[in-house]
LOLODO-715808 format. One record per residue (C-alpha): x, y, z; residue in one letter. Coordinates in steps of 0.5 Angstrom, whole numbers, plus 2048, in hexadecimal, padded with zeros to 3 digits. Layout:
XYZA;...
This chain:
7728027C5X;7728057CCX;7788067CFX;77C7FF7D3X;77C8057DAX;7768047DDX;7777FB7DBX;7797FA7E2X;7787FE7E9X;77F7FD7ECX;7817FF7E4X;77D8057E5X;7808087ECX;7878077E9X;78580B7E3X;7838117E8X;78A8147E9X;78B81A7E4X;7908167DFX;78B8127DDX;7858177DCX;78981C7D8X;7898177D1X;78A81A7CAX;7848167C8X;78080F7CAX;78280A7C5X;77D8067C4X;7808007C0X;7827FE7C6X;77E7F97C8X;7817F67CFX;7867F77D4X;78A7F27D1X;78B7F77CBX;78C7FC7CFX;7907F97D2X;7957F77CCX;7947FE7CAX;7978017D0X;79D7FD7CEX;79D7FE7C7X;79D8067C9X;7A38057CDX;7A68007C9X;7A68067C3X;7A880B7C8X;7AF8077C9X;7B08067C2X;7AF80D7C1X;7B48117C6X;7BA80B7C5X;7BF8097CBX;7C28107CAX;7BC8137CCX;7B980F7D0X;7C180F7D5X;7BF8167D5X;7B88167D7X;7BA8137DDX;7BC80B7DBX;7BF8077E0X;7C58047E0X;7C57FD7E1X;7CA7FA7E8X;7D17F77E7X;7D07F97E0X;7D27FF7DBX;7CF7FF7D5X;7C87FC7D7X;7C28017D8X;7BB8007DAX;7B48047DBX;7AD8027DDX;7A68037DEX;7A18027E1X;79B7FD7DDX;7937FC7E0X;7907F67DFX;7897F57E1X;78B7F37E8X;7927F37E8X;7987F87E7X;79E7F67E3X;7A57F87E2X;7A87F87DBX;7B07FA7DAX;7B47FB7D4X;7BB7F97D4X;7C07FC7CFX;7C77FD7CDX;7CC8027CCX;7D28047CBX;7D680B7CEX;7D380F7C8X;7CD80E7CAX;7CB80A7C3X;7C88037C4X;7CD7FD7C4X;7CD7F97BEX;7CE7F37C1X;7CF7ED7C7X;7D47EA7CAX;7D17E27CBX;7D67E37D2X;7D67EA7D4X;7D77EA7DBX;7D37F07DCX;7CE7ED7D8X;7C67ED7DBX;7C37E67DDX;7BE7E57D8X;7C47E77D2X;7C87E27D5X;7C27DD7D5X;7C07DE7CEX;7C57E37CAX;7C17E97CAX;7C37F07C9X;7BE7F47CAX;7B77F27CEX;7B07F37D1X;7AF7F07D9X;7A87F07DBX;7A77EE7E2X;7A17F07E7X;7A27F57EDX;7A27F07F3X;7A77EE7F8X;7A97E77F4X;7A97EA7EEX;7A77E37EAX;7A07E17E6X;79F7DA7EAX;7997D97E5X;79B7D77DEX;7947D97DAX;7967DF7DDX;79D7E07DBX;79B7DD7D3X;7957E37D3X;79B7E87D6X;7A07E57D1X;79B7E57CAX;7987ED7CDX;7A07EF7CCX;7A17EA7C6X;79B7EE7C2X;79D7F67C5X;7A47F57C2X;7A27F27BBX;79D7F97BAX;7A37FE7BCX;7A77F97B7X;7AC7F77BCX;7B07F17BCX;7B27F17C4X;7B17EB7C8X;7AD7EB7CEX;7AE7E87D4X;7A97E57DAX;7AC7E37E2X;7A87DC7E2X;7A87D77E8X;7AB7D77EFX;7B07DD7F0X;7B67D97F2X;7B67D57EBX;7B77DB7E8X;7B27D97E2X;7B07DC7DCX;7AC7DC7D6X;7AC7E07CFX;7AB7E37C7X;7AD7E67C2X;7AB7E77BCX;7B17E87B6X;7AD7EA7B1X;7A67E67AEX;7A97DF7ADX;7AE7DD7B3X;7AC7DE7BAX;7B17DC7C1X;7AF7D97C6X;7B27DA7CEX;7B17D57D3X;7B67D57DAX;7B77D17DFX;7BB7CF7E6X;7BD7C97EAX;7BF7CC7F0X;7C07C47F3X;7C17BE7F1X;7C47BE7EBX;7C47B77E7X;7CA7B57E6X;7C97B57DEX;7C97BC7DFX;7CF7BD7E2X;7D47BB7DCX;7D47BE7D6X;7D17B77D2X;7CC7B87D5X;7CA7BF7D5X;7CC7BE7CDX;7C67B97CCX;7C17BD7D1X;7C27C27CAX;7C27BE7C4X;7BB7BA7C7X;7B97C27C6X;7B87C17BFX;7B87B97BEX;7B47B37BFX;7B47B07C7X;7B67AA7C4X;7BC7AB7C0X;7C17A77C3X;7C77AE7C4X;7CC7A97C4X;7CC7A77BDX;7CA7AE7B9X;7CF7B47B9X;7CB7BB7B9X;7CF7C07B8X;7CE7C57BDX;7D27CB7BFX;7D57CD7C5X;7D97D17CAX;7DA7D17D1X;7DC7D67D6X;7DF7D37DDX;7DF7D87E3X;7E57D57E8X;7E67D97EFX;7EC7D97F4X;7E97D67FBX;7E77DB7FFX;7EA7DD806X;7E87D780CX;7E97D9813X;7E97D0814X;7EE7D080FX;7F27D5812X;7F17D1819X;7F37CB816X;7FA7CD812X;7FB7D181AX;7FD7CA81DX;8007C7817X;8057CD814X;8077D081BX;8077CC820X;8087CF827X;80A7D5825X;8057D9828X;8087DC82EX;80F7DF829X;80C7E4825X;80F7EB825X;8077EE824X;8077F182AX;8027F5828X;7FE7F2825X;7FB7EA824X;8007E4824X;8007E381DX;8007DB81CX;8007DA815X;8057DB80FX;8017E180CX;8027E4805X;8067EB807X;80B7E780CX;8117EA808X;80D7F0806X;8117F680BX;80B7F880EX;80A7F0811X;80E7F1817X;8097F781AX;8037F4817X;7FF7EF812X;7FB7F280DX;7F67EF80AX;7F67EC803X;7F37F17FFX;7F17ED7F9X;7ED7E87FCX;7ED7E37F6X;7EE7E37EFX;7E87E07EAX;7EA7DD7E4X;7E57DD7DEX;7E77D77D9X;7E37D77D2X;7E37D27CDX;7E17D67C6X;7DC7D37C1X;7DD7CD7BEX;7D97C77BCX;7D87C07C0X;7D57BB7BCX;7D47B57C1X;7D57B47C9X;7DB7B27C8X;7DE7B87C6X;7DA7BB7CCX;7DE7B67D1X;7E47B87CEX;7E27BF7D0X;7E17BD7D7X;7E87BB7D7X;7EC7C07D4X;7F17C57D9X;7EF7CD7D9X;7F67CE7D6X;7F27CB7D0X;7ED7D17CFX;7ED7D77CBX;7ED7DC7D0X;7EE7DE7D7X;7EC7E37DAX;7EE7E57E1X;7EA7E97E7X;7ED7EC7EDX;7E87EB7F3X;7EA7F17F7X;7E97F1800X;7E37F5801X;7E87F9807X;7EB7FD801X;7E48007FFX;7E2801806X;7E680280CX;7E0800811X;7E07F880FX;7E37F6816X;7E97F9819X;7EF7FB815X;7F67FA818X;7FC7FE814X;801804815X;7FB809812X;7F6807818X;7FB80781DX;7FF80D81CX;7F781081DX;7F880E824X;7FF811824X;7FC817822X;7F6817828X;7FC81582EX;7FF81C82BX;7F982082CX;7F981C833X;7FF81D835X;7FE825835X;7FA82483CX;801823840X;808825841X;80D81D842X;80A81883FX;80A814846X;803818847X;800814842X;80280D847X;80381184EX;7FB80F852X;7FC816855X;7FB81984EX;7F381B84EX;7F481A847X;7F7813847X;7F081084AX;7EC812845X;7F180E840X;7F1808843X;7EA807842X;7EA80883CX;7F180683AX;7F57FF83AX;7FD7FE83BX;8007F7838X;8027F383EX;80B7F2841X;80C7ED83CX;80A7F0836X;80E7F7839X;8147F383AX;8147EF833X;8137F6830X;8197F9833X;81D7F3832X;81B7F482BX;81E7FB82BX;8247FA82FX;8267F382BX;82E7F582AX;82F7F2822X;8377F1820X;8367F781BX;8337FE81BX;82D7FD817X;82C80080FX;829808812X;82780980AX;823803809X;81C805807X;81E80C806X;81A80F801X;81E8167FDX;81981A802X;81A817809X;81F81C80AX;81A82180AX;81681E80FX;81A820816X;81981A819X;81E81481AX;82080E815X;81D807814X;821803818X;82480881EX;822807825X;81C80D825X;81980B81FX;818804821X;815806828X;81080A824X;80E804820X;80D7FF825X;809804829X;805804824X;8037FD825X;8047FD82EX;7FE7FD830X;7F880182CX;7FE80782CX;7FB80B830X;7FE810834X;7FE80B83BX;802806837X;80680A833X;80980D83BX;80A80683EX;80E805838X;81280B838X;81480B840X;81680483EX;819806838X;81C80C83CX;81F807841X;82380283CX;826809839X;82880B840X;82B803842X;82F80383BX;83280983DX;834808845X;836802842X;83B80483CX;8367FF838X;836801830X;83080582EX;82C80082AX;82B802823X;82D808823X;83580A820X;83B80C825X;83F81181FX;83E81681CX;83A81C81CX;83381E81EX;82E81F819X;82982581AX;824823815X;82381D819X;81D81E820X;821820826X;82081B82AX;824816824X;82981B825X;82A81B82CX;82981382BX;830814827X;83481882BX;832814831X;83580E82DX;83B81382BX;83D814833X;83B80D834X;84080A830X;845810832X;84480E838X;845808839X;84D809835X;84E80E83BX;84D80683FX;85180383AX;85680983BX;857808842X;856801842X;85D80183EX;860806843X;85F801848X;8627FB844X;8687FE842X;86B7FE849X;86A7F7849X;86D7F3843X;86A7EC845X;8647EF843X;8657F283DX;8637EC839X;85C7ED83DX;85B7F483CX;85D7F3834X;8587EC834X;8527F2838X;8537F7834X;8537F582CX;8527FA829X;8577FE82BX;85C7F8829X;8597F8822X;85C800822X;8637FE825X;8647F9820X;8647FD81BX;86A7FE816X;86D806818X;86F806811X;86A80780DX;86880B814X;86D810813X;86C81180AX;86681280CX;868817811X;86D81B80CX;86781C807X;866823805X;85E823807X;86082080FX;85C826812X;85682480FX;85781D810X;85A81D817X;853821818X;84E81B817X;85281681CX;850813822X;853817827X;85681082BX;85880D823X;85C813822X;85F812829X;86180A828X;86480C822X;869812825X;86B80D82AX;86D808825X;87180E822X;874810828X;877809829X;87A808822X;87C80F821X;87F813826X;880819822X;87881A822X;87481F826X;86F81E82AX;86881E829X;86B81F822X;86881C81BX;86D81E817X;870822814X;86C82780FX;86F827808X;87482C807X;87383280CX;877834811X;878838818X;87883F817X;87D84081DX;88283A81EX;881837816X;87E830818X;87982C814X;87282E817X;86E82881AX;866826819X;864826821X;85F821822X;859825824X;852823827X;84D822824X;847829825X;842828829X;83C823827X;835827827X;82E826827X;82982B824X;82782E82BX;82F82F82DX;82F832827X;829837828X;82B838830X;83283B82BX;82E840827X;82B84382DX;831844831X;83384782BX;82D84C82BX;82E84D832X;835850832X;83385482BX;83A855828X;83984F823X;842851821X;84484F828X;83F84A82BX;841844826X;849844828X;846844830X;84283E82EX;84783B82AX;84C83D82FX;84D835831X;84E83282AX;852838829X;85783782EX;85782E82EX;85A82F827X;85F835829X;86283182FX;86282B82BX;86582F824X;86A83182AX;86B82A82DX;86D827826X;87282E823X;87583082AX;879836827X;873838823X;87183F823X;869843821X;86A84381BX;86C83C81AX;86683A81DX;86183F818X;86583D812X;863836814X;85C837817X;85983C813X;85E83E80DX;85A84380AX;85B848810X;86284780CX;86484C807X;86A84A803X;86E84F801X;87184C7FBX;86E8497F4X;86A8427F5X;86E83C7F6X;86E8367F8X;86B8377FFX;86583A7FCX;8638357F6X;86582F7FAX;860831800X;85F835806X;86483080AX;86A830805X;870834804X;8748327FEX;87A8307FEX;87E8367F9X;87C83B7FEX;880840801X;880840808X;87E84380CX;878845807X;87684C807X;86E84D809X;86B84F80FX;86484E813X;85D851811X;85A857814X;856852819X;85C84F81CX;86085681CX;85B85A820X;85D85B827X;85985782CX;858852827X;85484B82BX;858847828X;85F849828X;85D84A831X;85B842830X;86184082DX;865843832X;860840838X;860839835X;865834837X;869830834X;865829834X;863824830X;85D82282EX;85D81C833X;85F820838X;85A825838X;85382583AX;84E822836X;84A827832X;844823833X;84382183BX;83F81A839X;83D819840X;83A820840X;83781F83AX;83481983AX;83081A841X;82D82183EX;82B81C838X;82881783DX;82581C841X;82182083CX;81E818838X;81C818841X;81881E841X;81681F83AX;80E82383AX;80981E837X;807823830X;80F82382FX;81081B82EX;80A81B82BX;80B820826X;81281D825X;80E815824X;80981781FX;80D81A81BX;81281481CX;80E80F81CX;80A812815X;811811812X;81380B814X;80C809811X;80D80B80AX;81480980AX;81280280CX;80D802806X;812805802X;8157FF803X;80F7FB7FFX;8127F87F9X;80D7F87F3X;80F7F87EDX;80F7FE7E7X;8098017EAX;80A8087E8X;80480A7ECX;8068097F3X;80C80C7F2X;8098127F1X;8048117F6X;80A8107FCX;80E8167F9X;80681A7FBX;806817802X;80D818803X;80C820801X;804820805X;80781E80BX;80C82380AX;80882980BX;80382680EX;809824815X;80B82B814X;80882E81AX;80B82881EX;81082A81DX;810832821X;810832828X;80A835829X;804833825X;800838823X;7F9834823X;7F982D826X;7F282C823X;7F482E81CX;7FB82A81CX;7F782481FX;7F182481AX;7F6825814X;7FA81E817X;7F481A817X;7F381C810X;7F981A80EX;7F8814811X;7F381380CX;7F8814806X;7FC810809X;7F780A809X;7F580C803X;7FD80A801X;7FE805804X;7F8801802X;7FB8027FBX;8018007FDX;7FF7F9800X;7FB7F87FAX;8017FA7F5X;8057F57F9X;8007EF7F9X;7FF7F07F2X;8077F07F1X;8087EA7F5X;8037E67F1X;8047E87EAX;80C7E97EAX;80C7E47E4X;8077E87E0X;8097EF7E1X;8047F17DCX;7FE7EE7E0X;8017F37E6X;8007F97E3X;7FA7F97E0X;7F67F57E6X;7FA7FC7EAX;7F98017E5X;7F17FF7E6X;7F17FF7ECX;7F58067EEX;7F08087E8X;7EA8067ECX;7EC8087F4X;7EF80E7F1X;7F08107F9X;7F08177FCX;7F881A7FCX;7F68207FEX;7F4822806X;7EC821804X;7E881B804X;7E181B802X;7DC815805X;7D98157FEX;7E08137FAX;7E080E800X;7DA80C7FFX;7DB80A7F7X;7E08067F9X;7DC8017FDX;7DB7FE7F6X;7E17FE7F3X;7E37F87EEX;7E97F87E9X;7E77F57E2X;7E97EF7DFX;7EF7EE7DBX;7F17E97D6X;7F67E47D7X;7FB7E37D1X;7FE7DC7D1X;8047DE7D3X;8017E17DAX;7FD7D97DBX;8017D67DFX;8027DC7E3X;7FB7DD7E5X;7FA7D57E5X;8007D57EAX;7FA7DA7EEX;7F67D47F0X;7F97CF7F5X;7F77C87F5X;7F17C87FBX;7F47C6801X;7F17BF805X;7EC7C3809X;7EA7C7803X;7E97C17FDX;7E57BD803X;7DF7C3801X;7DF7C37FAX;7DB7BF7F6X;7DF7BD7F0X;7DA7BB7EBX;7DC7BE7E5X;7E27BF7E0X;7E77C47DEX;7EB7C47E4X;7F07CA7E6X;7F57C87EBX;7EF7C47EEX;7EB7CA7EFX;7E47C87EBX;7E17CE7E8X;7DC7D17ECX;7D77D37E6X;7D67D07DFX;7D37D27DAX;7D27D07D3X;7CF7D27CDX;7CC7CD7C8X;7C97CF7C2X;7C67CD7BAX;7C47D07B5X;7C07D07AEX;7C27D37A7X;7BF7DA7A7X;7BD7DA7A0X;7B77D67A1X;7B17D87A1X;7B17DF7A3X;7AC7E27A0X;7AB7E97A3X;7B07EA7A7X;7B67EC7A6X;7BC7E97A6X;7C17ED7A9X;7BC7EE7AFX;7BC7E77B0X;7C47E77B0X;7C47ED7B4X;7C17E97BBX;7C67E37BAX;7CE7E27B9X;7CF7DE7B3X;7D07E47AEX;7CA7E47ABX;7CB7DC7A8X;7C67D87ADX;7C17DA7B2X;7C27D77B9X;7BC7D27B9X;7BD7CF7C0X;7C17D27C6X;7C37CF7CCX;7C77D37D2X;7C97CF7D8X;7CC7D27DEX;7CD7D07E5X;7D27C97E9X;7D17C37EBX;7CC7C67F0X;7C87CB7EDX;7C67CB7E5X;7C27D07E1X;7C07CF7DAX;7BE7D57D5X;7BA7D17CFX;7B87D67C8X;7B57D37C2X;7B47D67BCX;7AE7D37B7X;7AA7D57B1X;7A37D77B4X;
């Protein structure tokens, strides 16, 4: 017979390219193209079988989307007219063997297992753009072609072929199981107009017992045992903008004009962050957009539609097994999906105003219309209008009844960062520029002129610093400009109880108004009434000195006064007696003066010291010099309280160790620096040291200038006008790029302690993550903090990175919150949905990013986790009863209802079967038991799986006959 190429013209131009003319041989026996047709299949067929899925993987096999164990290869196929394509599907495991099984609802799972309950299969479809065999002789040709090439190679694959429209999504299918027994397939879709019958679960029961018995059998009056299972897909409702408008006008009313989101829209809505401490700068978008929840129903056995009602009636708490999938925002994959408003995007406009702000010298110029460069910004850039100025500063000018919590939010490594506490006045400035406006350089100077003004109004007013503490001692680690914040407070206060001083001069002279001058200065009366005589215990103590140092200087004041009006025998400015010791000259009790307070200073005073001392050189005489005025208010005032004190009292209780006792340890030397005991011998053998005996020594010349004055006489050691002005001069004329530096650097702390703040539970992970950013902001904020960069553009771009990582954290860490809040009943829950999806998002901690790592999180999805019993109510508590606007939408048409949510999709699987033992004659038996789940003890002769809602319906029929 001649070979079948020179059959058709059009067969005979495929044949010219130099694939086909290079044969091994001409087979004769095939005597038509159909044939070879069959052949090409069963060559290809037998390839397959012969490298195995391992091999295949490695050949090149595809795998298949949103699934991880399923593969696939093609090839090519030519009929006489037409091109098709045949796809094998196969599964394995990790190890690269093939799997033994199915899983009847593995969500992974391809659409025709699900449909039929293969495993592995063959799917042959033509080459063209619907992909479907509209004319039926032609697929049950295709179908017997591929039935005929897998029983040759011995293969018991079933084969599948796409029939009908595309959006029905049908098919039809074989597979030989042997010799004797042969499945059929056969799929179809409703896609409208569902019946009615179909809809509940007797109906669906009878459509499949009427597969395998007589049409006119009255189902209601015969049992069938059939078996089933059922699988329910509930999702929580998805987010609606009209919702969203609808609850506006029921939940909040009018209070659109009072919210304090200067920066940002008006927030309307009771949302799920509001408490979360991040909610009074900005509303973060949830990041798990919803939940799905699979509930299945295990195989059982149904006799009757009765059974089946009872099934549409019963509650999801009473299935088997739950398993909940988290449904993440698209926003956490990729960033570009609208615009995103949180610390890390506007801490990156905060570092683009720092590159700006290089260009001029007072922040004025930024908003002064004579500044050429000021035009180009107001083309580009938009100030927020007077009233959101003026509710701004309001807001960082409210005066509360207490100081606020300086170490709320902070973090074991926030003191590293030289920047300023959560809740001071400078940190607070900084966080709302962050949202004045786009934070561009323009409105950051508005704000800070108005800022600057409100300062120097409290200040000219003798109004309390708001936010900032009026004691104790300045804090280096912190940026300059909260230093100076904290002085400035200091003189305020001090200067006002100058005020309060000279008001009670005044009211002293005229006695009808004492009871006025009480009234008006409360404070001060609050002191008077103190009881003196735990006063005067307190002052005979041994360690006086040290006491009596950390004092108000006015307390101390207020309490001489009482003193000196109880007891006359007390001297003045005196604090009492010191133990002991003893006047070395006239053999009287030595007395603690009260004693100035040093001299409060901010780091650059500090440095402007350091340079006076360079500039004079010698190191040993240079401190006394500057010391000089301390030195010389605790002598007159060590003179005041023991007029008939000599130098040497004065160095035996100011600087003991330049003492040198003559004689063995007393009591003096084991009681302290400041006590003489009492089993002395006067008067004590001892002398000064070296460094007070030298000739010409500063401080025995400044004790013979210093008066005798106490410490209320004398002149403050730290002018409050003085310095208050030089405070309030330079927040005036402060250069840009040094307020910028300083705000960047404030403005990141502030940020990560307010996330610091974030409550989520035992997640180890985020803990160890915000110690990362804690320590990454460090070194990278470390250039700021020299007072000349030495390359601008480097410190820019390395900011901008870190940016990235800090959005990066706090994405996480909005998540862990979210997560936090919704499972705090189910701790368990918590940590594995976190622990899958830090394991997935993994974000960069270093200072690089790459666009493919960002890329591969544009398609995150965490796995789904099962939910034990005790954990139900907890993810049931997830899906609220539907609102009126949103029950209106739905169509509740089926049972088993949660929470009044309806399932989105049901899928049942409804199966019977034969004894297997029966009339196998040349296949085996273990073959037969392998393609179906019932170990071996029946074969599955009907299969129906049924998918779909009220509104759409798809049904999977298989058949197994003896043919």
């Amino acid at each position: 017979m001649a070979s079948t190429s020179k059959f058709n013209p059009l067969e005979e131009e495929d044949d010219d390219d130099v694939e086909e003319e290079v044969q091994h041989f001409d087979d004769f026996t095939l005597a038509s193209s159909w044939e070879r047709f069959i052949s090409d299949i069963e060559a290809t067929c037998r390839q397959w079988l012969a490298n195995g899925p391992k091999n295949l993987v490695e050949k090149g096999a595809v795998a298949v989307e949103d699934s991880k164990n399923l593969f696939t290869v093609k090839h090519e196929l030519k009929d006489v007219s037409k091109s098709y394509c045949m796809e094998f599907y196969f599964l394995i495991d990790n190890g690269g063997s093939q799997q033994a099984g199915l899983d009847n609802w593995n969500s992974n799972s391809h659409d025709l297992q699900l449909c039929f309950g293969v495993k592995d299969f063959l799917l042959i479809a033509p080459q063209s753009a619907s992909g479907v065999l509209l004319d039926t002789p032609e697929s049950s040709k295709l179908l017997s072609a591929v039935a005929i090439a897998l029983s040759n190679c011995g293969s018991l694959w079933p084969a599948f072929v796409p029939v009908h429209d595309p959006s029905r999504k049908a098919y039809i299918g074989i597979q030989n199981m042997g010799t004797v027994f042969t499945r059929r397939f056969e799929a179809d879709r409703i896609g409208s107009q569902v019946p009615v019958k179909l809809m509940h679960l007797e109906g669906l029961y009878e459509l499949f017992v009427s597969k395998f018995v007589y049409s006119g059998v009255d189902f209601s009056m015969h049992n069938f045992k059939v078996h089933f299972m059922m699988r329910l897909t509930y999702q929580t409702f998805p987010y609606d903008e009209e919702d969203d408008e609808d609850d506006m006008d029921e939940l909040m009313g009018d209070k659109a004009d009072t919210t304090e989101n200067s920066g940002s829209e008006s927030r309307n809505k009771v949302l799920w962050d509001d408490d979360c401490p991040w909610s009074e700068w900005y509303s973060a978008e949830d990041p798990l957009r919803g939940f799905e929840l699979v509930v299945t129903w295990a195989d059982r056995t149904v006799e009757s539609t009765l059974e089946m009602a009872e099934l549409e009636n019963a509650s999801p708490h009473d299935a088997e097994k739950w398993i909940m999938h988290p449904i993440l925002s698209p926003y956490l994959g990729d960033p570009s999906l609208g615009k995103r408003i949180d610390f890390a995007s506007q801490l990156l406009c905060l570092v683009e105003a720092l590159d700006t702000s290089f260009t001029a010298q007072f922040m004025e110029d930024f908003v002064s219309v004579e500044n050429p460069s000021s035009e180009n910004l107001k083309t580009s850039v938009v100030i927020p209008p007077p009233s959101v100025l003026d509710r701004v500063i309001k807001d960082l000018f409210r005066e509360g009844s207490k100081l606020p919590d300086f170490t709320k939010g902070e973090h074991k490594f926030s003191r590293a960062l030289k920047a300023a506490p959560l809740e001071s006045l400078f940190t607070q400035f900084c966080l709302h520029s962050l949202w004045f406006g786009n934070c561009n350089i323009r409105a950051i100077a508005f704000l800070w002129i108005e800022f600057v003004r409100e300062v120097r109004w409290c200040w000219e007013e003798t109004q309390p610093l708001p936010k900032m503490p009026f004691d104790g001692s300045i804090d280096l680690s912190t940026c300059l400009i909260n230093q100076k914040l904290h002085l400035l407070a200091i003189c305020i206060e001090k200067k006002r109880e100058m005020n309060e001083e000279f008001l009670d001069c005044i009211g002293s002279d005229d006695s009808s108004d004492a009871s006025v001058s009480m009234e008006e200065n409360h404070k001060v009366d609050k002191r008077r009434n103190k009881s003196s005589e735990a006063d005067l215990q307190r002052k005979r103590d041994s360690s006086i000195a040290e006491y009596t140092s950390n004092r108000p200087r006015f307390e101390r004041k207020t309490e001489r006064t009482n003193s000196e009006n109880q007891s006359p025998t007390f001297r003045r400015g005196s604090a009492g007696p010191v133990g002991t010791m003893m006047l070395l000259k006239s053999h009287q009790r030595l007395h603690a003066p009260f004693t100035q307070d040093p001299p409060l200073m901010t780091e650059d005073m500090h440095e402007e010291r350091l340079q006076a001392v360079e500039a004079f050189g010698d190191s040993l005489n240079v401190p006394g010099q500057l010391e000089k005025d301390i030195l010389l208010s605790d002598m007159s005032a060590f003179k005041a309280a023991n007029p008939e004190a000599v130098f040497e009292d004065f160095i035996r209780w100011h600087s003991p160790g330049d003492w040198e006792s003559l004689e063995p340890k007393t009591s003096e030397t084991s009681a302290g620096p400041i006590t003489e005991g009492s089993k002395d011998k006067w008067p004590p053998c001892g002398r000064l040291s070296q460094r007070m005996s030298d000739q010409g020594n500063l401080w025995r010349k400044s004790w013979n200038d210093a008066p005798a004055l106490q410490a209320d006489d004398q002149k403050p050691l730290l002018d409050p006008n003085r310095e208050g002005e030089k405070i309030v001069h330079y927040l005036e004329t402060v250069r840009p790029d040094q307020l910028l530096e300083q705000m960047v650097c404030t403005a990141f702390r502030g940020s990560a302690d307010t996330l610091n703040l974030t409550k989520f539970g035992n997640m180890r992970q985020m803990t160890s993550k915000l110690e990362q950013l804690y320590l990454i902001i460090k070194s990278t904020l470390g250039a700021l903090q020299r007072n000349n960069l030495p390359d601008k553009g480097k410190t820019v771009k390395d900011l901008k990175r870190l940016c990235v990582v800090f959005e990066n954290v706090e994405k996480l860490v909005t998540v862990a919150a979210s997560i936090h809040r919704k499972f705090l009943d189910a701790s368990r829950l918590a940590q594995v949905i976190f622990n899958d999806f830090y394991t997935i998002y993994s974000p960069t901690m270093g200072m690089n990013s790459n666009e493919e790592e960002n890329k591969s999180r544009t398609e995150m999805e965490v796995s789904r986790q099962e939910v034990s019993l005790r954990e139900r109510q907890v993810v049931s508590n997830l899906f609220a009863p539907p609102s009126a606007n949103q029950s209106w939408r739905k169509v509740l048409s089926m049972g088993n209802l949660l929470n009044g949510h309806e399932p989105i999709l049901r899928e049942i699987i409804f199966s019977t079967g034969d004894d297997v033992n029966n009339g196998i004659h040349y296949a085996a038996a273990a073959d037969v038991a392998a393609t179906n789940y019932r170990k071996g003890e029946e074969i599955e002769t009907h299969r129906m799986y049924v998918s779909g809602t009220s509104n759409d319906l798809r049904v999977g029929l298989s058949v197994t006959s003896c043919d």
